[in-house]
N, C-alpha and C positions, 0 to 999 in steps of 0.2 A: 504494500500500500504506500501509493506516494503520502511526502509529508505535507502536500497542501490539502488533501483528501481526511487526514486523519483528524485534525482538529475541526473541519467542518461538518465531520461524521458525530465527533462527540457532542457539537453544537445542536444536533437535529434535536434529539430528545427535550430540550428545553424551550427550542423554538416552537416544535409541537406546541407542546403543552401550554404555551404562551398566546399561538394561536386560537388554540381549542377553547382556553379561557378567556381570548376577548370575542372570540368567532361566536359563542353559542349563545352567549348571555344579549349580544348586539342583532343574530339574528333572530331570537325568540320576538326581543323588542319589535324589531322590523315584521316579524308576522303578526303579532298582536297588533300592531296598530293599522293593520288593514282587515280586520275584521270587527264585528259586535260582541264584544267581551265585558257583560255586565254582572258583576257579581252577583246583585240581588235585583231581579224581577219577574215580578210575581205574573204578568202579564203575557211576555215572553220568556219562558224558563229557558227555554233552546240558545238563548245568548249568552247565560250563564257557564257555557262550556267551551273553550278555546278552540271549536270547530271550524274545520273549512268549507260547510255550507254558512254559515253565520261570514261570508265574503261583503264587503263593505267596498272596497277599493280605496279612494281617496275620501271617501266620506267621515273620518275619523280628522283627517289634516284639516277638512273644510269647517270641522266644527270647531276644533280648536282655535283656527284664525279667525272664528266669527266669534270666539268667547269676547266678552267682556275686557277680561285682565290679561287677554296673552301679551300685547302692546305693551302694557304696564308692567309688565311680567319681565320684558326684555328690554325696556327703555329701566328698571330699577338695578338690575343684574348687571347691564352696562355702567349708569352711574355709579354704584354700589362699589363692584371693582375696583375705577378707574381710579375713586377716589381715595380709596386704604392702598392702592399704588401709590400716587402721588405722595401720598402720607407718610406713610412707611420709607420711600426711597431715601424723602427730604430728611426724616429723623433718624433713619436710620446711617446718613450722611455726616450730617453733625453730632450726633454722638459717640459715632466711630473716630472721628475728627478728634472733638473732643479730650476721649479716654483712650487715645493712642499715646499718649504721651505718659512719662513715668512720675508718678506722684505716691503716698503714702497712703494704704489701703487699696490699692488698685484693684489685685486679685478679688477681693468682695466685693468691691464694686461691680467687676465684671458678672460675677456670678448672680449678684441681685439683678444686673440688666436682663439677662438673658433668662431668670427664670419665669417670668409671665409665659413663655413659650410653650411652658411643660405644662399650662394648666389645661384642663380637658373644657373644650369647646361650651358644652352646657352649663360647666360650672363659672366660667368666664362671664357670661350674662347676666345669670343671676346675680351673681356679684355687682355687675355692673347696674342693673336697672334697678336691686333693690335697697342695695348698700352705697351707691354711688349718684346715679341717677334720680328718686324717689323723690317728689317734688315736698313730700312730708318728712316722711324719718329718715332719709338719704343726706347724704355729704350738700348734694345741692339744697335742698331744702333748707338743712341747719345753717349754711352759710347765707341763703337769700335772708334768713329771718334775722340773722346775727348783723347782716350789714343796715335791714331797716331797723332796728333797736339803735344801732349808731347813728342813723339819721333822724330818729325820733329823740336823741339827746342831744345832737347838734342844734337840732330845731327849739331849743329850749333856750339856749343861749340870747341874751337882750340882742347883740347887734349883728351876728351870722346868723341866727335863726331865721330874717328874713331870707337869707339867698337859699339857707337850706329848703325852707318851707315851698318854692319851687320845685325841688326835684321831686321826681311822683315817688309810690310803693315799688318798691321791684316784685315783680310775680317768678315765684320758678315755673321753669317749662319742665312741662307732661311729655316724656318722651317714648311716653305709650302710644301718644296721639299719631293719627295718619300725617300728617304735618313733618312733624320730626321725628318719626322710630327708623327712618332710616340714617339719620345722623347718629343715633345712638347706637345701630348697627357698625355703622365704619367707625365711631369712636373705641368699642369694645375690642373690634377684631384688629382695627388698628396698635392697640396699645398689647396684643396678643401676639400681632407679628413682628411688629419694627424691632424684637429680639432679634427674631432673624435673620432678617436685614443688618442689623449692627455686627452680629457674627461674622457675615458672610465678608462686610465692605474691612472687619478689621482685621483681618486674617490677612484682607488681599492689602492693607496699608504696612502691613507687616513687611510685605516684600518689595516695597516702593522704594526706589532709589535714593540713598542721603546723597549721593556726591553730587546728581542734579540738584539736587538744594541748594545744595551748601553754595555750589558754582550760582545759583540762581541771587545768593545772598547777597553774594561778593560782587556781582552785576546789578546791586542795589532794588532790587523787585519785593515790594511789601509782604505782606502775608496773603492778602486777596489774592495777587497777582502769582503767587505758588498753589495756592488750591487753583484757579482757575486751569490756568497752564498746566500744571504738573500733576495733583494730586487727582483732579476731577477726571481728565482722560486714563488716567492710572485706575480709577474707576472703573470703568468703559464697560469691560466686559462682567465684573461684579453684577453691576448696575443689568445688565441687560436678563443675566442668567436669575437675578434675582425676580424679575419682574416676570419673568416664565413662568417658575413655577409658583409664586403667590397668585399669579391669573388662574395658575387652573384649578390650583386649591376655592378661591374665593367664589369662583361661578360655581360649585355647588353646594355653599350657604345655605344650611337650614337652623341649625339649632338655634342660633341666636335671634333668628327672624320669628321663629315659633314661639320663644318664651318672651322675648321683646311687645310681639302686639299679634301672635296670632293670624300674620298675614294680611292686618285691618291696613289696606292701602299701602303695603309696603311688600308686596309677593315678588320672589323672583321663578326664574324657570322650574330648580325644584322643586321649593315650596306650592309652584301653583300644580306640580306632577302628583306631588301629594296629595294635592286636594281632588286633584281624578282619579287616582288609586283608591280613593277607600271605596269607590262602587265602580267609574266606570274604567275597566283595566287600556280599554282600546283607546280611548284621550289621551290615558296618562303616556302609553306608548310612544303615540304621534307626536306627544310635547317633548319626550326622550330625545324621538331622531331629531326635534326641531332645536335642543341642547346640544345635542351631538352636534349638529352642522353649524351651532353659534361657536361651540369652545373650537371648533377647527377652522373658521374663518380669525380665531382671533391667535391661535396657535401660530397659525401659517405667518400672518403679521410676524407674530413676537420673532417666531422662528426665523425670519426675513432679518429682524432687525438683528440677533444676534449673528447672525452670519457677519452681516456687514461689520456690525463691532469688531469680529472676529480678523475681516480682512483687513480691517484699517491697522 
């Protein structure tokens, strides 16, 4: 046996099996959602069964795009994303920035930044909405009512009292409401990933050239003028790999969305699959492939851009 034959023999079995387990579970999906796959009716029991006379054709995709929320569904899962991107990249830039440098306590430092990462999704929410968030017994609440008690003393005062007596109540915001639970979404998962982020960008400033520095010094160029120039493109590819795989983590967001408002005006693609799975299985399917072909037009993107990082 040649030896370019041997290692792609040992390859097969794993490729199999790689295949077999995205191959089966993508095409089930793709039969169920061209058929009437309704868990409970009483009306037509014969739909209840994942048969192929219960054949539908495209009639499963047409109702999906006639739903209500599928729009809303894919216009939030886009902003939702883009925005704990943004969020994450920028903090997790400056923090790496930052704590790259050697100061007293560092190692604990490090270790407090990066552990929000390891908390488990559901538990990250409730934390956040009900201990942080909570327009009553939450961090927001006690602090809204602690700054008007100050303005209710200031106001008391003979000769500032008047300017104080201007400014209104502050009200905390409900970040249960359809309004803002999706702010509260990208605040949670934001402060959940930008660990990761900071890992990733400080690892790679770990390998960042001093001697361009130092030459950058001696050629009189600020501290801006070396992040822009030097440290930022020193980024590059961090930055690009990082935003990969937080996108495709992020487009399938449910738990925080669930315990946050329940979907009240804030559904993304999962969350609204969920809501077709508990009865009708042939929507939930159709919304599947219609996730499938969102995460792979935004893959293909990302994957684009890191190529180019790569060649530059």
């Amino acid at each position: 046996m040649s030896d370019r034959k041997l290692p792609r023999l040992l390859q097969t079995p794993a490729v199999l099996l790689l295949l077999v387990w995205m191959l089966i579970p993508l095409g089930m999906t793709l039969y169920f959602s061209f058929i009437r796959y309704v868990l409970n009716n009483l009306r037509r029991p014969e739909w209840t069964s994942p048969s192929p006379s219960n054949w539908r054709g495209f009639g499963n995709y047409e109702f999906v795009l006639k739903s209500k929320d599928f729009f809303l569904a894919i216009q939030n899962s886009l902003f939702i994303v883009c925005s704990i991107l943004f969020l994450t990249v920028i903090l997790g830039i400056l923090i790496a920035v930052l704590i790259n440098k050697t100061f007293p306590g560092q190692g604990i430092v490090r270790v407090l930044l990066i552990s929000p990462f390891f908390v488990m999704p559901a538990v990250n929410a409730v934390l956040w909405i009900n201990m942080i968030l909570d327009p009553v017994l939450g961090l927001q609440g006690i602090a809204i009512a602690g700054i008007n008690d100050v303005l209710d003393g200031l106001r008391q005062i003979p000769i500032l009292g008047a300017f104080f007596s201007i400014w209104p109540e502050f009200e905390p915001i409900s970040f249960r409401a359809t309004q803002t639970s999706a702010i509260a979404v990208i605040m949670m998962v934001t402060w959940q990933w930008t660990p990761f982020a900071v890992l990733i960008f400080m690892t790679s400033l770990q390998s960042e050239d001093q001697q361009q520095k130092e030459a950058a010094v001696l050629d009189g160029a600020n501290t801006w003028s070396q992040f822009r120039f030097l440290t930022l493109p020193h980024l590059g590819r961090p930055i690009a790999i990082v935003v990969m795989i937080q996108a495709i983590f992020h487009l399938s967001l449910y738990a925080e969305i669930e315990i946050v408002s329940r979907g009240n005006g804030n559904k993304n693609l999962p969350y609204l699959i969920g809501e077709f799975a508990n009865n009708n299985i042939g929507a939930a399917s159709a919304t599947g492939i219609f996730a499938v072909i969102l995460a792979n037009i935004v893959a293909i993107f990302l994957l684009r851009m890191v190529g180019k990082t790569l060649m530059e």
